[in-house]
Each structure stands twice: as C-alpha cells, then as structure tokens.
N, C-alpha and C positions, 0 to 999 in steps of 0.2 A: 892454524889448524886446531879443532874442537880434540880435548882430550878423549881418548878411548877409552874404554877399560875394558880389560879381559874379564871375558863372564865365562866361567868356570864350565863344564858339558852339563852336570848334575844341577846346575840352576835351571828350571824350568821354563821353556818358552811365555807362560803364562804369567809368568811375573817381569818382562823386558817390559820397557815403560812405552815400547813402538806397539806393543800387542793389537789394541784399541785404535792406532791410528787408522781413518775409513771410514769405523765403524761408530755406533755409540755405543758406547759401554752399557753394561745394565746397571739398572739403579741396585742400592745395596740392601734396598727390601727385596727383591727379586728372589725366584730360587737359584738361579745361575750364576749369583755376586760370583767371583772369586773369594776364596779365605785369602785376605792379605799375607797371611800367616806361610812363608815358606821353607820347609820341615827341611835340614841337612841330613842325609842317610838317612831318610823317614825317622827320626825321632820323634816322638811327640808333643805339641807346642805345650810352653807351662801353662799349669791350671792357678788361677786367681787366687793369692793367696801365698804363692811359694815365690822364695827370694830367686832375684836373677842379677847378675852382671850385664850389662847396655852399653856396647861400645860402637862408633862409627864403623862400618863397614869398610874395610880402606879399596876393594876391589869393585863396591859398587854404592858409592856414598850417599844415593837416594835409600839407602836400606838401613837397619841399625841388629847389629850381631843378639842373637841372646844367647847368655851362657846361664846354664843353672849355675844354684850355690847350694843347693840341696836335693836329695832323693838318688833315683840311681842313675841319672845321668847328670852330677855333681859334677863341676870341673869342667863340661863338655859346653860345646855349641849346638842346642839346639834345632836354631832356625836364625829366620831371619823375618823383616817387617818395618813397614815403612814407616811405621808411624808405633809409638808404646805407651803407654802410662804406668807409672811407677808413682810409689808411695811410700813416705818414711825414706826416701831418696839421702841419698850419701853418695856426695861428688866427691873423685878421684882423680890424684896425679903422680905419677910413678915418674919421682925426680932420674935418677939413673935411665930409663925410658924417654923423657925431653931431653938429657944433655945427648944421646945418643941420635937425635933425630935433627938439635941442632946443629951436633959435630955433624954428621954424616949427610945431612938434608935429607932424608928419606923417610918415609911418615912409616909409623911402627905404632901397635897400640897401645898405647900407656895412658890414658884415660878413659874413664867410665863411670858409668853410675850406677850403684845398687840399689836395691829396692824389695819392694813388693809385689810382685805383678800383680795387675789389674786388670788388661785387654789390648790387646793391639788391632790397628786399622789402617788405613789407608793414608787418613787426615785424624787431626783430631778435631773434638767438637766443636760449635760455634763461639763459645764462652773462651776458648781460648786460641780467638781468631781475630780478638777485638783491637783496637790498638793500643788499649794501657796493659794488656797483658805483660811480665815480666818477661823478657827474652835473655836468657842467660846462655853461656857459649866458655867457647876455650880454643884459643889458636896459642899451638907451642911456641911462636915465633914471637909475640908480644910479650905474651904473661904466660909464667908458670903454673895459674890454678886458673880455675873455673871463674867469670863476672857476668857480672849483668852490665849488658851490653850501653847505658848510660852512663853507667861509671866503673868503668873497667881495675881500678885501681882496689876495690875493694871485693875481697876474694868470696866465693857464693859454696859454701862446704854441705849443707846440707838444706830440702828445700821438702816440704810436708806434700806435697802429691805435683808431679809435673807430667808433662806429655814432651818424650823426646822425637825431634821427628824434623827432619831438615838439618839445618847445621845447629839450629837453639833443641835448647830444652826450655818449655815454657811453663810458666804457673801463675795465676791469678795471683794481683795484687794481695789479694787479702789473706791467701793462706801459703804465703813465703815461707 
C-alpha cells in the first residue's frame, strides 16, 4: 500500500501535486504560473538576502519547511516550497534529535540547512540537472551527518550556494 500522508486543511488545494492531473499546467512565464511559494498563516515568503533554516517537510516530503532566522517572524515557519536555493549553506545535525529517531524509529526534525535565501521554485535550474552535479543527502539510519552521495563516509558541513529540493541538496562541482 502507497504511503499517505495527512495534508493539513490550511495547505492549499493548489499546491497537491494531483492539481494538474488532466490538465496542462501553464508554463512558468505565463501570468497564471502558480507561486511555488506556499505561505503558512499567510506569512510572508523570505525576501533574497535574509537568513532561513530548510528542513524536509516530514508531512509532505516533496516540500521543504522555511523557517526565518531573522526579522519579525524569526523563529517561525514561514511557508513551504518545493524546491530553494541557499547560499553560504551550513549543514546541520542535532545528535540528541538522531538518537531519538533512532531509539524510537519515528522521523523528527533534527536536520537542516541555513543559509541565505536566494529563490525558490518548483525545479531547480538546468545547470543543476546535469549528471556530475554534486548530490549531497543525509539518512539518520546510515550516517549521522550530511554526504555526498559517492562517498558517504565523508561528512559535507558547509557547501557555497546549493538548490535543496527532492531528497538531495545539490551544487555544482566547482563551487562545493
């Protein structure tokens, strides 16, 4: 049986990924795109430039949480987005948060990424769609920090601009 997940009443019809089934979607130059961007208690999405916390969604895992780190909704979750770019990236893992998830098996969030926000989308762009792109990840169950997905043994702490979105967070070979 396909896992479920409980989608919250205040998540938006227009962001279920069934939306577009039938139809075609508009293209993202259009005026009707949708904003990927979707706001929790209408907060405002971050503006380019201000720090955020990026953590998987654990309720809707095609999504990624943002939480400010500064301004007046510091501390909070803004929204949500399928896709982000971050800069000056600092990869996180909250040891007492993994022993807790491996004692108990239940997924809690105790990794993330800070950053800079940059933009969030849907996909990210083509350049980081190629196949030597770096694919870096984190499963509690194997490793306790962040790897790149070739050589898992060696831990990935901080990466100079990435697009997280799916289960990796990605970045061009050359500015690891």
């Amino acid at each position: 049986m396909p896992h479920q997940f409980y989608t919250p009443s205040w998540f938006p019809a227009t962001a279920a990924a069934s939306h577009w089934i039938g139809q075609q979607p508009p293209a993202a130059n259009e005026a009707n795109y949708p904003d990927p961007f979707v706001s929790f208690k209408g907060r405002p999405a971050p503006r380019p430039g201000q720090r955020v916390r990026v953590h998987r969604n654990l309720n809707r895992p095609s999504y990624y949480s943002l939480r400010m780190l500064e301004g007046p909704t510091k501390g909070k979750v803004v929204g949500y987005a399928p896709a982000t770019c971050l800069h000056d990236v600092k990869l996180a893992v909250s040891e007492p948060g993994r022993n807790r998830v491996l004692r108990d098996k239940q997924r809690n969030v105790h990794a993330w990424a800070e950053g800079i926000f940059e933009t969030c989308t849907d996909a990210p762009p083509l350049p980081y769609q190629r196949r030597d792109v770096r694919r870096h990840t984190y499963f509690p169950f194997n490793k306790g920090h962040f790897f790149d997905r070739p050589r898992p043994d060696q831990p990935v702490t901080e990466i100079q601009r990435a697009w997280i979105t799916g289960a990796d967070i990605l970045a061009l070979p050359e500015i690891v």
